[in-house]
Residue frames as a rotation matrix with the C-alpha (Angstrom) as fourth column:
UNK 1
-0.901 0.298 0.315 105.90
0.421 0.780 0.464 113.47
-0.107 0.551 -0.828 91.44
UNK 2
-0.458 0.829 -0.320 102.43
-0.600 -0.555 -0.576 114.76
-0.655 -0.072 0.752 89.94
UNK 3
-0.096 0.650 0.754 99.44
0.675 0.599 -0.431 112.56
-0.732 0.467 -0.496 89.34
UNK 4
-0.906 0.013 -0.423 98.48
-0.325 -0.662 0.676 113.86
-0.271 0.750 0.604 85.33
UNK 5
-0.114 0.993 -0.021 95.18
0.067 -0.013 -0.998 114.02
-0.991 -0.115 -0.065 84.12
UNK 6
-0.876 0.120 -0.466 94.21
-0.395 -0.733 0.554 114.61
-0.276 0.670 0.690 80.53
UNK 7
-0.234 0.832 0.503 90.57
-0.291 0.434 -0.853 114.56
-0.928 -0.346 0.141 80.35
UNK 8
-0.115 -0.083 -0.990 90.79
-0.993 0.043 0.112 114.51
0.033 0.996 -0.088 76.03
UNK 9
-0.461 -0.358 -0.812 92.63
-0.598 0.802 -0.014 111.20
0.656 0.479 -0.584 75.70
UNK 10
0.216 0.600 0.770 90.78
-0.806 -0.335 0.488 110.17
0.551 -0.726 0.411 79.10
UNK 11
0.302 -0.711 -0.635 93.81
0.468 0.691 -0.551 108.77
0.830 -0.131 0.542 80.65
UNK 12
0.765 -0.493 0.415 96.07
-0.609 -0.343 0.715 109.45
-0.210 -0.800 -0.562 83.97
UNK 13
0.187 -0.794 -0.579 99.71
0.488 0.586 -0.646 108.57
0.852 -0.162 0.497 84.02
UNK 14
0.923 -0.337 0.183 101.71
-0.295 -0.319 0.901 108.94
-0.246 -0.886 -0.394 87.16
UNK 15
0.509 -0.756 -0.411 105.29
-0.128 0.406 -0.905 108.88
0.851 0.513 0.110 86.83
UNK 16
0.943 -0.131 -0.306 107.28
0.309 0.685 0.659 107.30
0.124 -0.716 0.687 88.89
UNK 17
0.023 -0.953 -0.302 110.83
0.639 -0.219 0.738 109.21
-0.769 -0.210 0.604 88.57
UNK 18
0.281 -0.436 -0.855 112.91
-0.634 -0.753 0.175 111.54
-0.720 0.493 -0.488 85.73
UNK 19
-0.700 -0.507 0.503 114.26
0.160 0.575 0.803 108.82
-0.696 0.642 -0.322 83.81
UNK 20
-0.335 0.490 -0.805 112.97
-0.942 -0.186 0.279 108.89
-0.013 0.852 0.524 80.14
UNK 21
0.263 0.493 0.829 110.95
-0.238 0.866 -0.440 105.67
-0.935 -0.082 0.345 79.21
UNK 22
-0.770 -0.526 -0.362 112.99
-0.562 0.289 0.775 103.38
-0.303 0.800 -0.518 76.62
UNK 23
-0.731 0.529 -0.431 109.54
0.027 0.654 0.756 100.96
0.682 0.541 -0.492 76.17
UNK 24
-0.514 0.604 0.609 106.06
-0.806 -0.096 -0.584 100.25
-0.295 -0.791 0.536 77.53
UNK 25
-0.789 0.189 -0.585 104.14
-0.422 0.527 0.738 97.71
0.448 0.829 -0.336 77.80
UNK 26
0.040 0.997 -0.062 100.43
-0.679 0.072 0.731 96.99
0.733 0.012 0.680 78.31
UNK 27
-0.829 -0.515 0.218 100.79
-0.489 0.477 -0.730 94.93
0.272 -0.712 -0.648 81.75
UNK 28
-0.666 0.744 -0.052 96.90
0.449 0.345 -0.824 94.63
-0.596 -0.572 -0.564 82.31
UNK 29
-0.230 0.454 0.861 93.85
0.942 -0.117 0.314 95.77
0.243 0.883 -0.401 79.68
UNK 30
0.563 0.076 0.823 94.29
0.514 -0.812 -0.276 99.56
0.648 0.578 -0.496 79.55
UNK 31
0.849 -0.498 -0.175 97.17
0.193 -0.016 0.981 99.33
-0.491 -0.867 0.082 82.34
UNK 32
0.818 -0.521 0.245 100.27
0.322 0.062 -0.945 100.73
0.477 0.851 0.218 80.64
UNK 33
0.974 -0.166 -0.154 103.62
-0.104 -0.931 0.349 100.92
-0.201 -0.324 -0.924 81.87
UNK 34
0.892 -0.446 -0.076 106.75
-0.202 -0.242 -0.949 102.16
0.405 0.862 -0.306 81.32
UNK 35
0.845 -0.530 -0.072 110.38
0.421 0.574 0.703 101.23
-0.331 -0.624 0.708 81.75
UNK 36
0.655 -0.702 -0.280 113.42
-0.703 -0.701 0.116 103.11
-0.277 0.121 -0.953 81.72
UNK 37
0.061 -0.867 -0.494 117.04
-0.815 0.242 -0.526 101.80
0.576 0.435 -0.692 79.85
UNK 38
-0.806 -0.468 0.362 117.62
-0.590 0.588 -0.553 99.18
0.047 -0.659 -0.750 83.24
UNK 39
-0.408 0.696 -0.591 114.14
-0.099 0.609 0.787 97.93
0.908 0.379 -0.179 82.83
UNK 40
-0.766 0.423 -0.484 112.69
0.391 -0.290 -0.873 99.82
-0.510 -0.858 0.056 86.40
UNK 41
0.201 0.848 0.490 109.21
0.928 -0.325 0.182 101.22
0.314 0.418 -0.853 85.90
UNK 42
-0.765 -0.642 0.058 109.57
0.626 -0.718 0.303 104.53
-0.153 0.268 0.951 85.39
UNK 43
-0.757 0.638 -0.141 105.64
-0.524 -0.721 -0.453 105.08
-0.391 -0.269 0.880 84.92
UNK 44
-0.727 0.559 0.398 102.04
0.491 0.829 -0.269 104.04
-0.480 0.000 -0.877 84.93
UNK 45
-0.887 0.299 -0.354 99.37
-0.448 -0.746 0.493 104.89
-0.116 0.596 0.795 82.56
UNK 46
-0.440 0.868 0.229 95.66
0.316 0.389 -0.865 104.42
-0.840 -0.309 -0.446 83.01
UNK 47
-0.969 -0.209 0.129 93.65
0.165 -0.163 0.973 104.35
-0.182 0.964 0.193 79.73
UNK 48
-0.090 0.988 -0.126 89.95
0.260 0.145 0.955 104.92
0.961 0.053 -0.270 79.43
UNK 49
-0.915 -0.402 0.035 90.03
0.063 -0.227 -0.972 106.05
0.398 -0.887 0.233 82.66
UNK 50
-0.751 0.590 0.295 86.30
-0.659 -0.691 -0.297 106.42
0.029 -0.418 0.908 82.49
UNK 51
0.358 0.667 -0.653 85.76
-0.786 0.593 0.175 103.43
0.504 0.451 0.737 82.13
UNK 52
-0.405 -0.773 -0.488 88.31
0.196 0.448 -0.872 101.85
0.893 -0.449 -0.030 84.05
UNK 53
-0.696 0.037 -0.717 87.17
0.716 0.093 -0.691 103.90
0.041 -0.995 -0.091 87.27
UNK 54
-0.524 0.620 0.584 83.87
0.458 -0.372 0.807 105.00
0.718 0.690 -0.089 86.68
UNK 55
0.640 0.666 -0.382 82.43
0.554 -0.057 0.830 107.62
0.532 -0.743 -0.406 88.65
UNK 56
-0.275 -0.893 -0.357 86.21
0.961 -0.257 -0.100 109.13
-0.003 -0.370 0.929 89.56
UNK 57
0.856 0.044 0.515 86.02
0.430 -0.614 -0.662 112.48
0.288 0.788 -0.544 89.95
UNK 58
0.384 -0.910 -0.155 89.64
0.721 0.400 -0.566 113.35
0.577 0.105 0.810 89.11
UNK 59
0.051 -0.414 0.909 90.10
0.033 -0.909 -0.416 116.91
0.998 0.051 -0.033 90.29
UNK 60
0.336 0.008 0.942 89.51
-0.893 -0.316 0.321 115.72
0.300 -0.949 -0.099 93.74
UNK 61
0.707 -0.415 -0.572 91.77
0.446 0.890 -0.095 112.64
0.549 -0.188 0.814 94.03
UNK 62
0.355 -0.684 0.637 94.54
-0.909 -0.412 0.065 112.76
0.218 -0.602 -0.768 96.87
UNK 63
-0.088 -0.541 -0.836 97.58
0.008 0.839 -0.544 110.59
0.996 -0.055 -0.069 97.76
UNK 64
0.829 0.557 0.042 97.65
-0.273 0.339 0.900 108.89
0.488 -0.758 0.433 100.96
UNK 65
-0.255 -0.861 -0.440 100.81
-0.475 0.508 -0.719 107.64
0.842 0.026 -0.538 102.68
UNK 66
0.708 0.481 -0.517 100.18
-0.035 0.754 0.656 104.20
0.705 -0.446 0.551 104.47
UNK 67
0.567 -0.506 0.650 102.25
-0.808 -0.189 0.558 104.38
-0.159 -0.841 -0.517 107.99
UNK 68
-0.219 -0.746 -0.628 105.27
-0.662 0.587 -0.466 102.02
0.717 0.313 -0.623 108.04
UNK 69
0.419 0.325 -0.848 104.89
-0.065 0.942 0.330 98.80
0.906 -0.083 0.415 109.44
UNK 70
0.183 -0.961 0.208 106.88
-0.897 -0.250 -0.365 98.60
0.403 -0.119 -0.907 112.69
């Protein structure tokens, strides 16, 4: 999985698998996402991104993995 950047359209999607995306839809103002044939999200798309999370800087963003509950 790889977080995407494009600083142009100044957006980030993350996808969420391989499956192609049959539809999206706007879930939250500039919060797009997407849904494969079975209707699973399939990916998320941040719009405005600079505006959305102002102050980000992207090139130094890292994933975290929260420990399981036991």
């Amino acid at each position: 999985m790889r977080l995407k950047v494009d600083q142009q359209a100044d957006a980030l999607y993350l996808p969420l698998g391989e499956a192609p995306a049959s539809r999206s839809e706007e879930v939250s103002p500039g919060i797009v996402a997407d849904y494969d044939e079975q209707d699973r999200v399939v990916g998320i798309e941040m719009l405005c991104l600079s505006k959305q999370a102002p102050g980000t800087e992207t090139r130094r963003l890292l994933f975290e993995s929260v420990p399981q509950a036991s």
